[in-house]
Biopython code that builds the backbone (N, CA, C, O; Angstrom):
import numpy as np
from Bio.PDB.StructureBuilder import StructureBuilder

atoms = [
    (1, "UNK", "N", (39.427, -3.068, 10.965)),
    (1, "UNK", "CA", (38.857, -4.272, 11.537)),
    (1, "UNK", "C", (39.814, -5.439, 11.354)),
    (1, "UNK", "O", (40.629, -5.377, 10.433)),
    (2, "UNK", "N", (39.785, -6.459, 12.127)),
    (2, "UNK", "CA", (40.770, -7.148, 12.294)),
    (2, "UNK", "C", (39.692, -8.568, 11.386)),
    (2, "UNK", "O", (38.475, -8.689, 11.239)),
    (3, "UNK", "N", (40.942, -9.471, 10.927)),
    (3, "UNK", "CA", (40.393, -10.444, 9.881)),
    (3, "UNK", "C", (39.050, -11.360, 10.636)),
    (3, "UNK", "O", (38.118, -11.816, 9.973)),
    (4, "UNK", "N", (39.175, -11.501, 12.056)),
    (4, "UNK", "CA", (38.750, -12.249, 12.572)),
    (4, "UNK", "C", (37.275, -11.837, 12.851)),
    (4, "UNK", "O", (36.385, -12.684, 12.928)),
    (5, "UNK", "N", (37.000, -10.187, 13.032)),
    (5, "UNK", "CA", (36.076, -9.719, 12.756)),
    (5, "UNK", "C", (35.380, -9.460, 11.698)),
    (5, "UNK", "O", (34.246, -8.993, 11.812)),
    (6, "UNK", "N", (35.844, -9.675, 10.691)),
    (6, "UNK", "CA", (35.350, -9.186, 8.660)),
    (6, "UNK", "C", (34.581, -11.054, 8.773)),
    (6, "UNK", "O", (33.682, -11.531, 8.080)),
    (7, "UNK", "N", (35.280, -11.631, 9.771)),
    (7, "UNK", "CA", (34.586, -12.985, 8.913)),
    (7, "UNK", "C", (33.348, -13.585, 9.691)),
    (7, "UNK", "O", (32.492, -14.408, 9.365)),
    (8, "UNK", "N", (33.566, -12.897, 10.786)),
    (8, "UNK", "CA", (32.037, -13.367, 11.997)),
    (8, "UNK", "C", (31.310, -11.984, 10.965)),
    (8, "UNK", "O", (30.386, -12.429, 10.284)),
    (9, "UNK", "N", (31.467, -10.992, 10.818)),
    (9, "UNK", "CA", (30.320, -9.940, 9.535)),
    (9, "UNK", "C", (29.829, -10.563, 8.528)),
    (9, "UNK", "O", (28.643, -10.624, 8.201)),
    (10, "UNK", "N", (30.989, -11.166, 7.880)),
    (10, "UNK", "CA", (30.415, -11.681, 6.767)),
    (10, "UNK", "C", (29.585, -12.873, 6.818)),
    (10, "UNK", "O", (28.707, -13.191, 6.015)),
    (11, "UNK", "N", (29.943, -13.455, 7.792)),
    (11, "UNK", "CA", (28.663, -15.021, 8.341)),
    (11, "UNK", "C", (27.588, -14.489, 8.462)),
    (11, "UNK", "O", (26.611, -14.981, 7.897)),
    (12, "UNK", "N", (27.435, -12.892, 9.535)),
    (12, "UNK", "CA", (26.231, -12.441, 9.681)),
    (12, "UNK", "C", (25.630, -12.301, 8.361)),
    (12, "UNK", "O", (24.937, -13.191, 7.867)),
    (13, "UNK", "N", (25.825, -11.461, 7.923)),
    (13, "UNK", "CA", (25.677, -11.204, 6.168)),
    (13, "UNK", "C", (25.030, -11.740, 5.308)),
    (13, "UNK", "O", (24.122, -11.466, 4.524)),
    (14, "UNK", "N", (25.844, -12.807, 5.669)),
    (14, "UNK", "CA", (25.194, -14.380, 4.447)),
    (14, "UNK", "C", (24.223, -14.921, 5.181)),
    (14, "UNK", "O", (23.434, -15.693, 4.637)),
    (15, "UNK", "N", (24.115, -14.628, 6.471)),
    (15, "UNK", "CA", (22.668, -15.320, 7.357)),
    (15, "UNK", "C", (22.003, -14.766, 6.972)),
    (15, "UNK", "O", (21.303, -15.366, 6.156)),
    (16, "UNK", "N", (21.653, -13.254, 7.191)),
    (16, "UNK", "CA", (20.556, -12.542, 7.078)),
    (16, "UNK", "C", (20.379, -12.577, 5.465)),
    (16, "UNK", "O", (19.271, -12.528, 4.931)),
    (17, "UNK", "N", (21.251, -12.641, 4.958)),
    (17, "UNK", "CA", (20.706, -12.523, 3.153)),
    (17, "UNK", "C", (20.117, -14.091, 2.942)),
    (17, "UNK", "O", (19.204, -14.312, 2.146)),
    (18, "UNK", "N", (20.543, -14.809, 3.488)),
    (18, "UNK", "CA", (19.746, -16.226, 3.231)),
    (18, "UNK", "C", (18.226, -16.212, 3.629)),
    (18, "UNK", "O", (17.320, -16.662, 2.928)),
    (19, "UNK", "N", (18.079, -15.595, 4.929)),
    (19, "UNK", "CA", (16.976, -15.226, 5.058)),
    (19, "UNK", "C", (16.051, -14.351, 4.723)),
    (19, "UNK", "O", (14.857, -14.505, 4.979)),
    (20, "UNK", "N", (16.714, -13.011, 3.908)),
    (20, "UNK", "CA", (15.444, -12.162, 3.252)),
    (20, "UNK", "C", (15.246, -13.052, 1.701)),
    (20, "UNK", "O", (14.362, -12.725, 0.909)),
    (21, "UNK", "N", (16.198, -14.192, 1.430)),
    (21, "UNK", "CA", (16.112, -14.942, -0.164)),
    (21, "UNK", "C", (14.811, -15.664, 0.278)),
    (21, "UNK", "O", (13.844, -15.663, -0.484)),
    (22, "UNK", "N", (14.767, -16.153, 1.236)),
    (22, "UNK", "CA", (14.341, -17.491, 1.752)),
    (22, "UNK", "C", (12.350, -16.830, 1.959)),
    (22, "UNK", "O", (11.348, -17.510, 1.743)),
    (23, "UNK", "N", (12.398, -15.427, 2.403)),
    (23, "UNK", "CA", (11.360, -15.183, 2.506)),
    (23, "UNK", "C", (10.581, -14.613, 1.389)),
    (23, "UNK", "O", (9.363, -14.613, 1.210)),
    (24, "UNK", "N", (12.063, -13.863, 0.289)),
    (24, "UNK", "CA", (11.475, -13.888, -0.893)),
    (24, "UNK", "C", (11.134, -14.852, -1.851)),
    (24, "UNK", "O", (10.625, -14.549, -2.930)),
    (25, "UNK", "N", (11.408, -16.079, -1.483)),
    (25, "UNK", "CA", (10.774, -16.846, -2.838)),
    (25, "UNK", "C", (9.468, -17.263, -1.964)),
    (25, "UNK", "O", (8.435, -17.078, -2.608)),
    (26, "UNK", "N", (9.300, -17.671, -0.929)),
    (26, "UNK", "CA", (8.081, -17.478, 0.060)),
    (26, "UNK", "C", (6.967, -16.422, -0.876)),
    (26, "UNK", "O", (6.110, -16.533, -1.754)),
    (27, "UNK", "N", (7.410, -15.702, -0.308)),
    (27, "UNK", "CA", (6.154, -15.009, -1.156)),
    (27, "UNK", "C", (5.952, -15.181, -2.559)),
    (27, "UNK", "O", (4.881, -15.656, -2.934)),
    (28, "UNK", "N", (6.883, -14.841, -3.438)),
    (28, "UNK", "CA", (6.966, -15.159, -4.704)),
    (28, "UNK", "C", (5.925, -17.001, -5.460)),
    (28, "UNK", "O", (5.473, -17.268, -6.573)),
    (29, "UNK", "N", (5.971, -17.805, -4.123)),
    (29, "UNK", "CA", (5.555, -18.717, -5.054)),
    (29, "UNK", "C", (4.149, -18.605, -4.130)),
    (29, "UNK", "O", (3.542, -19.675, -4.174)),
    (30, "UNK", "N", (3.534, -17.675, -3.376)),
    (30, "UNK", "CA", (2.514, -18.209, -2.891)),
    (30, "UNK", "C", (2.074, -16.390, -3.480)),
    (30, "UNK", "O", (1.854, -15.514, -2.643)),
    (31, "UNK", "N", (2.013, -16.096, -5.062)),
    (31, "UNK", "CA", (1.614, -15.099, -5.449)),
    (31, "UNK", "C", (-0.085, -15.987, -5.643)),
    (31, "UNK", "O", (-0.401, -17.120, -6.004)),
    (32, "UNK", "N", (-1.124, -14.342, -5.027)),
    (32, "UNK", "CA", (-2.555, -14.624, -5.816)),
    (32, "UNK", "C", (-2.649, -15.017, -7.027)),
    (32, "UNK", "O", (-2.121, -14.411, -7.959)),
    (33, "UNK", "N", (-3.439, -16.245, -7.175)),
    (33, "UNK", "CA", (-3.589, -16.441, -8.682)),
    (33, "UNK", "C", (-4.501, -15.230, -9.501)),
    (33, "UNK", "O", (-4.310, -15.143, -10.714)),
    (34, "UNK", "N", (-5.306, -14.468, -8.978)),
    (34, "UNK", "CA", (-5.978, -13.342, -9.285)),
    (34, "UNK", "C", (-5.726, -12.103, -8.377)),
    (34, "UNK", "O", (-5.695, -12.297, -7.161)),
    (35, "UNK", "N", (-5.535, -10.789, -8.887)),
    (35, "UNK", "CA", (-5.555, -10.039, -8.127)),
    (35, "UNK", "C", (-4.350, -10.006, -7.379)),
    (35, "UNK", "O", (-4.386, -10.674, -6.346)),
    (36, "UNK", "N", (-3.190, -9.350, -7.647)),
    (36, "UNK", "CA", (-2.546, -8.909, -6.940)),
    (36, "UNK", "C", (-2.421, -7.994, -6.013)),
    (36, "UNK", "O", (-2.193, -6.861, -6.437)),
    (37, "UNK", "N", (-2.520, -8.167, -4.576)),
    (37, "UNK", "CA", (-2.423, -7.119, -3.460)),
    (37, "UNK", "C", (-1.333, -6.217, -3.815)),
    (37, "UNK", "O", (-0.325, -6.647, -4.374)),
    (38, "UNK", "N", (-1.481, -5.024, -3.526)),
    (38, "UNK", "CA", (-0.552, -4.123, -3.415)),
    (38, "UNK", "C", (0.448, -4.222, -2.185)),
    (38, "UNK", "O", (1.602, -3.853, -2.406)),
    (39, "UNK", "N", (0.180, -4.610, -1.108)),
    (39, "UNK", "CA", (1.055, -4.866, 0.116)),
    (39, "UNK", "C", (1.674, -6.083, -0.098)),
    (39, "UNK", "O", (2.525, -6.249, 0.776)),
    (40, "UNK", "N", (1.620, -7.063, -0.921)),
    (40, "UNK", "CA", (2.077, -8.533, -1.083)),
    (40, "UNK", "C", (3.422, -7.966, -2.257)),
    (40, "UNK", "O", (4.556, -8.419, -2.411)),
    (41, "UNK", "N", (2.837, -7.009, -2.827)),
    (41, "UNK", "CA", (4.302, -6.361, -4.348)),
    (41, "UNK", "C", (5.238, -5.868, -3.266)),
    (41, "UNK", "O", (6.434, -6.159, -3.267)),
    (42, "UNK", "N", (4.702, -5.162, -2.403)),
    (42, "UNK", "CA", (5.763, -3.950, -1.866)),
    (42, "UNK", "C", (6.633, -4.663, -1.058)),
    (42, "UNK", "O", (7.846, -4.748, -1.248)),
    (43, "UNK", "N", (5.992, -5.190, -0.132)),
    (43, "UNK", "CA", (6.698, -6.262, 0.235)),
    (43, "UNK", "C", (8.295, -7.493, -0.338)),
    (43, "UNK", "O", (9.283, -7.921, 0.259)),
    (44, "UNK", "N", (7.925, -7.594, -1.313)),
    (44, "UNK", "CA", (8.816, -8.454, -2.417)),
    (44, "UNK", "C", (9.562, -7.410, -3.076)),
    (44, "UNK", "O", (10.653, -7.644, -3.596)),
    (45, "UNK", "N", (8.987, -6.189, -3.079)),
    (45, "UNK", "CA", (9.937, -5.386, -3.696)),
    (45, "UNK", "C", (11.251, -4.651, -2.739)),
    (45, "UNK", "O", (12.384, -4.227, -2.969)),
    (46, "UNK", "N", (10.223, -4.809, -1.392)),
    (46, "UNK", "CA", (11.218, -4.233, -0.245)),
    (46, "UNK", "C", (12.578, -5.824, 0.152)),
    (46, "UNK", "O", (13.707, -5.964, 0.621)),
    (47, "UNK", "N", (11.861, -6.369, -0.221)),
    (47, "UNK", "CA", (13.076, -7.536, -0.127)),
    (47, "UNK", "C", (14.027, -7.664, -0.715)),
    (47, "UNK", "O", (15.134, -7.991, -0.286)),
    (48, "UNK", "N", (13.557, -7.298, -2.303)),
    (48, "UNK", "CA", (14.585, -7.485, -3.093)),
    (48, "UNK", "C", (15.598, -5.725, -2.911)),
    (48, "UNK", "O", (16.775, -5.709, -3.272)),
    (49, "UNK", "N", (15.156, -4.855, -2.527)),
    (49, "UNK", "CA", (15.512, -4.105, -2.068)),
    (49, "UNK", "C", (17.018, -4.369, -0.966)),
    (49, "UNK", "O", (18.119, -3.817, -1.000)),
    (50, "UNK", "N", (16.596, -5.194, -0.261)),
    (50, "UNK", "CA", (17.488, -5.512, 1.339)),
    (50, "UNK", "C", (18.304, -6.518, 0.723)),
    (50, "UNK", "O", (19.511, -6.422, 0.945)),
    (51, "UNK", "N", (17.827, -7.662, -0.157)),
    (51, "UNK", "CA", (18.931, -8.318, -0.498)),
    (51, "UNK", "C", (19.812, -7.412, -1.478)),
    (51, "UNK", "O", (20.980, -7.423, -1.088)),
    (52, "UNK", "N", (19.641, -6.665, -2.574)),
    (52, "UNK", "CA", (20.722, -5.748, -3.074)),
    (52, "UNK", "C", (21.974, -5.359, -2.229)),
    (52, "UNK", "O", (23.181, -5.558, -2.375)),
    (53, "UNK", "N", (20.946, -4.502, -0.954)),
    (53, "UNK", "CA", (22.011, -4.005, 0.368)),
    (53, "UNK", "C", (22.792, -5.223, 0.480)),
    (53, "UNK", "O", (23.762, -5.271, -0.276)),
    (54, "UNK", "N", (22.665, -5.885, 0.988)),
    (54, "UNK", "CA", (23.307, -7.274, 1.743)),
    (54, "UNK", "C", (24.374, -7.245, 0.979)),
    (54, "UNK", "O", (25.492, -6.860, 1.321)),
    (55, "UNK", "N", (23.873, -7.871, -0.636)),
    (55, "UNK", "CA", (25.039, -8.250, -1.392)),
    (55, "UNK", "C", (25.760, -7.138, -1.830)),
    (55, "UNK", "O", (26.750, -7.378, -2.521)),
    (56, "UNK", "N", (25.434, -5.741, -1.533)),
    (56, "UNK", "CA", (26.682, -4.449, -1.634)),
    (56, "UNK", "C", (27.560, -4.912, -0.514)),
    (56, "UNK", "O", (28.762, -5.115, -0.683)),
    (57, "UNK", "N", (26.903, -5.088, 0.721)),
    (57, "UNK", "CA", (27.908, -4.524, 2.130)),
    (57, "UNK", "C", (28.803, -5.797, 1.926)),
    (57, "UNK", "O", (29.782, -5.887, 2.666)),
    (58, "UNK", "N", (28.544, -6.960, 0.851)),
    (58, "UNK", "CA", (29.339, -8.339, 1.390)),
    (58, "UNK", "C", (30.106, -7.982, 0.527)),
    (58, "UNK", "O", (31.138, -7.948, 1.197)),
    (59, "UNK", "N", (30.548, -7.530, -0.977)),
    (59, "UNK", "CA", (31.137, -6.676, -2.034)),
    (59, "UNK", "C", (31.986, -5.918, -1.181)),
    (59, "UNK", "O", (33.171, -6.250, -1.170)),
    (60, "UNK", "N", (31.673, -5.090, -0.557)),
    (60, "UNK", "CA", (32.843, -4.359, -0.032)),
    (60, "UNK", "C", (33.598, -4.989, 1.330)),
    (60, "UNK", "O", (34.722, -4.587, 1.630)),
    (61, "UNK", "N", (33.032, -5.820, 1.989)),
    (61, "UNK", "CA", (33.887, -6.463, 2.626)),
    (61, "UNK", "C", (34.964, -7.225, 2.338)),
    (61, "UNK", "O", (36.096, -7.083, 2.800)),
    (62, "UNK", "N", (34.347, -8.574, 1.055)),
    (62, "UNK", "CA", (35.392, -8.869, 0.142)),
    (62, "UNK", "C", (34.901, -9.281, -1.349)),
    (62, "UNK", "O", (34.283, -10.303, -1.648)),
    (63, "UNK", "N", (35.232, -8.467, -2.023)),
    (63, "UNK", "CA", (34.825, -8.277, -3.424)),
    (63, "UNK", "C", (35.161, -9.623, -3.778)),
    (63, "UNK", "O", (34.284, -9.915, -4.591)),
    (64, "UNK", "N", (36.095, -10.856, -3.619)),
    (64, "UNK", "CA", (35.704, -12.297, -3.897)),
    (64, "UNK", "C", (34.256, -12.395, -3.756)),
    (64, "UNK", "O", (33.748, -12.850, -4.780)),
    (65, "UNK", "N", (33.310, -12.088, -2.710)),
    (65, "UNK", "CA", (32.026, -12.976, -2.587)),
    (65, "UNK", "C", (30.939, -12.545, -3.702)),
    (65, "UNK", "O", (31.231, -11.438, -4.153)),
    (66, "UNK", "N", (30.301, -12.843, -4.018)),
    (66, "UNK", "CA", (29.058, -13.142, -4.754)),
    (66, "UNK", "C", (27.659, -13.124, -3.785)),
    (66, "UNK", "O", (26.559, -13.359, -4.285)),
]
sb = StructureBuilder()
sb.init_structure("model")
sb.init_model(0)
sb.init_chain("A")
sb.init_seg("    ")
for serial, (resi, resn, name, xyz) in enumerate(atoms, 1):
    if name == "N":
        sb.init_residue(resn, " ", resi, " ")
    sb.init_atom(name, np.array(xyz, "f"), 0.0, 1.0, " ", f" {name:<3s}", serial, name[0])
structure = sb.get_structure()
């Protein structure tokens, strides 16, 4: 891949990981004060799931990023 392409990826990258962060603290601060749903965990867990991915695929693009 040519440099010019690694860096329009990696913009994508950091978009979409801004946005599964953005939806995880979303949920996170609007947790039931009683009773936790089971679809409201899985959910947050599947996020934190996708952000892991994100921040692997941006690691191997360029191990500088964080």
């Amino acid at each position: 891949m040519t440099e010019n392409s690694n860096a329009l990826r990696v913009e994508r990258i950091k978009a979409e990981l801004k946005a599964l962060k953005t939806d995880h603290d979303q949920l996170e601060q609007n947790l039931p004060p009683h009773g936790l749903k089971p679809g409201h965990l899985q959910r947050i867990e599947e996020l934190e799931d996708l952000i892991r991915e994100k921040e692997k695929d941006l690691a191997i693009i360029d191990p500088t990023l964080k």
